[in-house]
C-alpha positions in Angstrom: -18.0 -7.0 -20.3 -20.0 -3.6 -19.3 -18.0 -0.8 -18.6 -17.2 -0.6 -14.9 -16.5 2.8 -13.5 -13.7 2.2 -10.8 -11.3 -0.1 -10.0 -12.9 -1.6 -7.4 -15.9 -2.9 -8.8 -13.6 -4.3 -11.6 -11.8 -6.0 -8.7 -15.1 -7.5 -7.0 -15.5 -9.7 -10.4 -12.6 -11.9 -9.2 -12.0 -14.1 -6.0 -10.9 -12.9 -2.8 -7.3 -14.2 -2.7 -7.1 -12.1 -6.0 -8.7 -9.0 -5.3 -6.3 -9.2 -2.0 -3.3 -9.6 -3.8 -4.2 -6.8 -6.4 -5.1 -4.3 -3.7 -1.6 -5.1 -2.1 0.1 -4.3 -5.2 -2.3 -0.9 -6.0 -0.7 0.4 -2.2 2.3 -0.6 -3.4 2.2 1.0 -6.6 0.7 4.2 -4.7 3.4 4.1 -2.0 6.4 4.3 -4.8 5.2 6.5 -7.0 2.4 9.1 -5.5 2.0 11.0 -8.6 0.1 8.5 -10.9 -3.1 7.6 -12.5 -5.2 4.4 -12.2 -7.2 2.9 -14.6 -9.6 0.1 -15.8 -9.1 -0.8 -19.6 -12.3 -2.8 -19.8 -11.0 -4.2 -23.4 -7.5 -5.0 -21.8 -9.0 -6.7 -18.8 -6.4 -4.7 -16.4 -5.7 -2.0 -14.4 -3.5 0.5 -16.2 -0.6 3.1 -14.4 0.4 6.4 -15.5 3.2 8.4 -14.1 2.6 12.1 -14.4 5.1 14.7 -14.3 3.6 18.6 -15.0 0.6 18.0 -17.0 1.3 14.9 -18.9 1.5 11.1 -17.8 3.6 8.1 -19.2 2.0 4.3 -18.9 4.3 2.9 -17.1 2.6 -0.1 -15.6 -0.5 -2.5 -14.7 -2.2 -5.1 -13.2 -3.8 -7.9 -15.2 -5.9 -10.5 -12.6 -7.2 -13.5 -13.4 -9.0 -15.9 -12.0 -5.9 -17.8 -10.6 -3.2 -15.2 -10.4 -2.2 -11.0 -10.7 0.4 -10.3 -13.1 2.2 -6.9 -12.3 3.1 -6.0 -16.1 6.1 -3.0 -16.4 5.6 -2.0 -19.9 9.2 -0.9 -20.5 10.2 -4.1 -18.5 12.7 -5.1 -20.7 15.3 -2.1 -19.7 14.6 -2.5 -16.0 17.2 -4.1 -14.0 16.3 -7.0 -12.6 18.6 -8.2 -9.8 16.8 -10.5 -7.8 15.7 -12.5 -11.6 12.2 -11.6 -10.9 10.4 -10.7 -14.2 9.5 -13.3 -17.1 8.5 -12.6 -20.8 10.3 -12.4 -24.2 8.9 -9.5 -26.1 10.6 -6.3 -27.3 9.7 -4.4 -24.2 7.2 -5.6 -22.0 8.1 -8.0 -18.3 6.0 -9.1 -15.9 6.0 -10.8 -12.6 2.9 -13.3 -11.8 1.6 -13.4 -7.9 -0.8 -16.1 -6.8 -1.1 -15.1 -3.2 0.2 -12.4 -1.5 2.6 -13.9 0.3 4.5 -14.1 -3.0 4.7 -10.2 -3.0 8.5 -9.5 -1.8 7.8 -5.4 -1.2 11.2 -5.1 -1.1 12.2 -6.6 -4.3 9.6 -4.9 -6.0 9.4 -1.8 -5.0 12.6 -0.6 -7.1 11.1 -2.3 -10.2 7.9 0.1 -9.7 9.8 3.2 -9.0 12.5 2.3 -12.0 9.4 1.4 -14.2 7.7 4.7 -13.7 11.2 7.0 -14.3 12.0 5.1 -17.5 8.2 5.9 -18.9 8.4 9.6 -17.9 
């Protein structure tokens, strides 16, 4: 895989009901915590998230499409809370949450994993 310079042309590789579905979670992500960094990690195949407070930033989260789903990944997942039984895995840290359209995106629900994601990292 070449080295693609922005997130969007990373994006275009994918089909639409993806790429929709990752864009809706990038506003998200940019609507709870304004202060970040975005990223393609060509050899992760994802979209990275840094939270920056003064002059250094904390990976905090990131977006992984496929061809037949988005995972939003919380990299410290394991000491969010999780009232609504939303995230899956069984690692030491990381949790994720797998969309296949956007209607499966509950903002709502969400958007307190996001915000408590990026606090724990900084």
């Amino acid at each position: 895989m070449k080295n693609l310079q922005s997130v969007e042309e990373y994006l275009e590789q994918f089909p639409s009901h993806i790429r929709k579905c990752a864009e809706e979670l990038r506003v998200l992500i940019s609507e709870v915590v304004p202060d970040y960094i975005e990223k393609v990690y060509p050899g992760w195949k994802l979209i990275g998230y840094r939270a920056k407070k003064g002059n250094k930033s904390f990976y905090f989260a990131f977006i992984y499409p496929t061809e037949g789903k988005v995972v939003l990944g919380f990299e410290y997942g394991v000491l969010l809370s999780d009232p609504h039984n939303l995230l899956s895995g069984n690692g030491n840290q990381v949790r994720q949450i797998v969309f296949h359209k956007t209607s499966d995106i509950k903002k709502k629900q969400i958007a307190p994993l996001i915000y408590e994601a990026a606090v724990i990292a900084i």
